[in-house]
ZAMARGU-4260 file (C-alpha; in steps of 0.2 Angstrom, whole numbers, plus 5000, padded with zeros to 4 digits):
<rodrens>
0) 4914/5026/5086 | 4903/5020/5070 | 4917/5029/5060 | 4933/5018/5066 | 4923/5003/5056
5) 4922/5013/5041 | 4937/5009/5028 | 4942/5018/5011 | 4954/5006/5000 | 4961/5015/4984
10) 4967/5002/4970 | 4955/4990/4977 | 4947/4985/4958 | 4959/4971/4960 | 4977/4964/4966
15) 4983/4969/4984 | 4969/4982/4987 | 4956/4970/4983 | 4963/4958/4994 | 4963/4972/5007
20) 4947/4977/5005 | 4940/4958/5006 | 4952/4956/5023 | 4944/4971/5029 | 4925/4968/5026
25) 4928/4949/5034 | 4935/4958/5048 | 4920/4968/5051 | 4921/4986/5043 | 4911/4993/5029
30) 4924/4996/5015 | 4921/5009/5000 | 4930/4999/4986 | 4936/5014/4976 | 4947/5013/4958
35) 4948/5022/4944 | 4940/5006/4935 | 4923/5011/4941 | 4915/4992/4934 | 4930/4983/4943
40) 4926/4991/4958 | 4910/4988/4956 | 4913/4970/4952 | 4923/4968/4967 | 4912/4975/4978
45) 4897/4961/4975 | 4910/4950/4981 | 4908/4956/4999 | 4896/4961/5012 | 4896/4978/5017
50) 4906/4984/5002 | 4900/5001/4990 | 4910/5005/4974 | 4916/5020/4969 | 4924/5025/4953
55) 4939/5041/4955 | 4956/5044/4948 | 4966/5050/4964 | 4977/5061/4956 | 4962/5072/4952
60) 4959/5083/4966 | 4942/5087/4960 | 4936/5068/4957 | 4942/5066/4976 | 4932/5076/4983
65) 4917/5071/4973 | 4919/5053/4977 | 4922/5059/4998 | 4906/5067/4995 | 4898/5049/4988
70) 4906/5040/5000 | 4899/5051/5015 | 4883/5051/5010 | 4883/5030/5005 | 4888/5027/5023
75) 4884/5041/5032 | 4901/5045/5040 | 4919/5049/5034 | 4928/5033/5033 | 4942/5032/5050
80) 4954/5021/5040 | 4961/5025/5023 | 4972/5012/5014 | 4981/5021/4999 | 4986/5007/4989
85) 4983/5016/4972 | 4997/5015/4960 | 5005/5011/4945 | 5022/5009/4935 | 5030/5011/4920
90) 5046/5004/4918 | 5060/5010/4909 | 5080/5013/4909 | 5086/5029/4916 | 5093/5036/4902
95) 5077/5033/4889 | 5062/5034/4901 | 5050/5048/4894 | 5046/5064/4906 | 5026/5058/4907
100) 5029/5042/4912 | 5041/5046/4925 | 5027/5060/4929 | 5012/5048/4927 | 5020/5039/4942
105) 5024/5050/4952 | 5007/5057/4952 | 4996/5043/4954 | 5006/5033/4970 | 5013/5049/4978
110) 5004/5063/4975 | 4987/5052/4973 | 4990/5047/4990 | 4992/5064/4997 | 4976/5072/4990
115) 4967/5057/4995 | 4977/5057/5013 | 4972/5078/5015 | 4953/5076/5011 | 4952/5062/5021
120) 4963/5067/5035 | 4952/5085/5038 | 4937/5073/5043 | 4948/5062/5053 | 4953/5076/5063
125) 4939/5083/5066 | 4930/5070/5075 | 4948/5066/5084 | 4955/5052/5078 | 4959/5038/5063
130) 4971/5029/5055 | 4980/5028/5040 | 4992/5013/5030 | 5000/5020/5014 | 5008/5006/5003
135) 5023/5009/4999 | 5036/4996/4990 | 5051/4985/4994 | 5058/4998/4981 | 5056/5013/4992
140) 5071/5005/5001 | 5081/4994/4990 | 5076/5001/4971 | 5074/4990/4954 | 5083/4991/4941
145) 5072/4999/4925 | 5059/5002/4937 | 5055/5020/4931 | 5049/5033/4944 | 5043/5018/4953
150) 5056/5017/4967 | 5057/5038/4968 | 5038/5039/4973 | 5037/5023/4984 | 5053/5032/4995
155) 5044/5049/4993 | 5028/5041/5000 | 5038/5033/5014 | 5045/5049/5019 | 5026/5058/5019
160) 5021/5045/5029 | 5031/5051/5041 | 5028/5070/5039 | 5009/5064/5038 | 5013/5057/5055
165) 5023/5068/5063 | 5008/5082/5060 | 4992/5071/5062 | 4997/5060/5077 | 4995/5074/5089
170) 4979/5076/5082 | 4972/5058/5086 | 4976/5052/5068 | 4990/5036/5067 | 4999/5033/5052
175) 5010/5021/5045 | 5015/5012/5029 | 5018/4994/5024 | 5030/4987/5012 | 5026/4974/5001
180) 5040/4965/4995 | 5042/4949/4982 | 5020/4946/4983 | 5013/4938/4970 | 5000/4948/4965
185) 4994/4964/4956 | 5007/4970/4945 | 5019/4958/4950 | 5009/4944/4944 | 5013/4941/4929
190) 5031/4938/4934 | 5025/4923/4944 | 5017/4914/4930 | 5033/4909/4924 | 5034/4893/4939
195) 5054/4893/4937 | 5054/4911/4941 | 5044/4911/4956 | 5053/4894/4963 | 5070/4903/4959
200) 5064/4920/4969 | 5055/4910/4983 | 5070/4901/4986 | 5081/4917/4987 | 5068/4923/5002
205) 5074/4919/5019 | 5056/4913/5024 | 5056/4901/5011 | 5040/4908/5000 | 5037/4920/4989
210) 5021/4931/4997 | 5003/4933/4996 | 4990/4944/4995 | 4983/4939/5008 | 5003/4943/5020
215) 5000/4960/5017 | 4983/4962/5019 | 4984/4954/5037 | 4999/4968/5040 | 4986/4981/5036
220) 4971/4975/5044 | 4984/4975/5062 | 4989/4991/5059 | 4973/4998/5055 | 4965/4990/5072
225) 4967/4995/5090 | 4980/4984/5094 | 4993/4995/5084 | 4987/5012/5095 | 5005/5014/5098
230) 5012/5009/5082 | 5013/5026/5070 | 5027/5033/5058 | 5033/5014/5056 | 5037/5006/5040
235) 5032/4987/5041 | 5041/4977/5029 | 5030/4962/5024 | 5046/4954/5012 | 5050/4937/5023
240) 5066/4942/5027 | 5073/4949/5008 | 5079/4965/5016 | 5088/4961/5026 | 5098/4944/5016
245) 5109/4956/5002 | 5124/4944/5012 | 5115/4927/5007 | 5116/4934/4989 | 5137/4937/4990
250) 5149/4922/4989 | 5160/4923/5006 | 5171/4907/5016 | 5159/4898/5029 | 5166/4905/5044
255) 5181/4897/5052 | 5181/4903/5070 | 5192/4919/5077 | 5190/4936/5071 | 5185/4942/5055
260) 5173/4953/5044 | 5160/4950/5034
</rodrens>
């Protein structure tokens, strides 16, 4: 189906979504590049072939479904793949965090993703199939400190991945998310400017690196193609190994032989 090579990438002005909407367009799909930066994702988009620009805050139900319409009639289908990459953060301690940046969060990277997810999804469905990768965050599963709403609406867009799964796979729709984890880029890059920071992170990763663009972008493009059709409601972790290495962090005894806990 012409459809299938039809990608919609929110977020993609710059950072990880653009690097997911370059990975896709080399890949072969026609990608609309949207942002609520209209000029970066217009800027972005005359980098690649195949790409079309559209500007849209995805939090405004309203500004979706005009940018749908754009998008529909640019290509002349609904897009069967949809990256929500869109967010943002403010941080903040707990205790003196304001009301709209925690709300500001929460709308653009979980409710953002639904609206964008629903419009979408109805086109999807009715032409039987599709795919959809939310981004979700390291911090949906192991939260920052001061991070704001930032780890609440990562974990809250895990867990509609899963009810977006568990409700549009019978309907020929797959969805799954991806978790980036230490990436330098987007809003993470300016903590990797700092060279000692990053060797110091990179060094604490059981992979030996900290990631790039280019990781997670490689993780969508596979789960967006036909070589994931059985993968759906999974979380991939694209962190090298950081999840899973809380132990390497702890001072212990190396172990000695016999018995023991950990």
């Amino acid at each position: 189906m012409e459809e299938k090579r039809i990608a919609l990438v929110t977020g993609a002005a710059g950072g990880l979504g653009a690097a997911i909407a370059g990975r896709l367009c080399a890949d072969g799909y026609r990608v609309a590049i949207v942002d609520r930066d209209g000029e970066g994702a217009r800027a972005e988009a005359a980098r690649h072939g195949g790409a079309m620009a559209f500007a849209c805050d995805v939090a405004d139900e309203a500004s979706v479904g005009a940018m749908l319409e754009q998008v529909i009639a640019a290509f002349g289908a609904a897009p069967g793949a949809l990256v929500n990459n869109a967010g943002i953060v403010r941080f903040g301690d707990i205790l003196t965090h304001s009301v709209a940046d925690f709300r500001a969060v929460l709308e653009v990277n979980l409710i953002g993703a639904f609206i964008v997810s629903q419009a979408l999804a109805r086109h999807m469905v009715a032409r039987g199939g599709g795919a959809i990768v939310n981004i979700t965050s390291l911090n949906a599963f192991a939260p920052s400190p001061d991070a704001g709403a930032y780890p609440a609406a990562k974990a809250g867009l895990a867990k509609l991945t899963e009810q977006m799964a568990l409700s549009l796979g019978p309907r020929g729709v797959r969805v799954n998310s991806v978790a980036p984890g230490f990436i330098d880029a987007g809003m993470s890059t300016p903590i990797y400017r700092d060279a000692g920071v990053k060797a110091a992170r990179g060094a604490s990763v059981p992979a030996g690196r900290i990631g790039e663009a280019e990781d997670v972008a490689a993780a969508v493009a596979f789960l967006l193609s036909d070589e994931a059709s059985y993968i759906h409601a999974q979380h991939l972790l694209v962190d090298g190994g950081v999840f899973c290495s809380l132990k390497n962090q702890m001072p212990r005894k190396p172990p000695s032989g016999g018995e023991g806990r950990g």
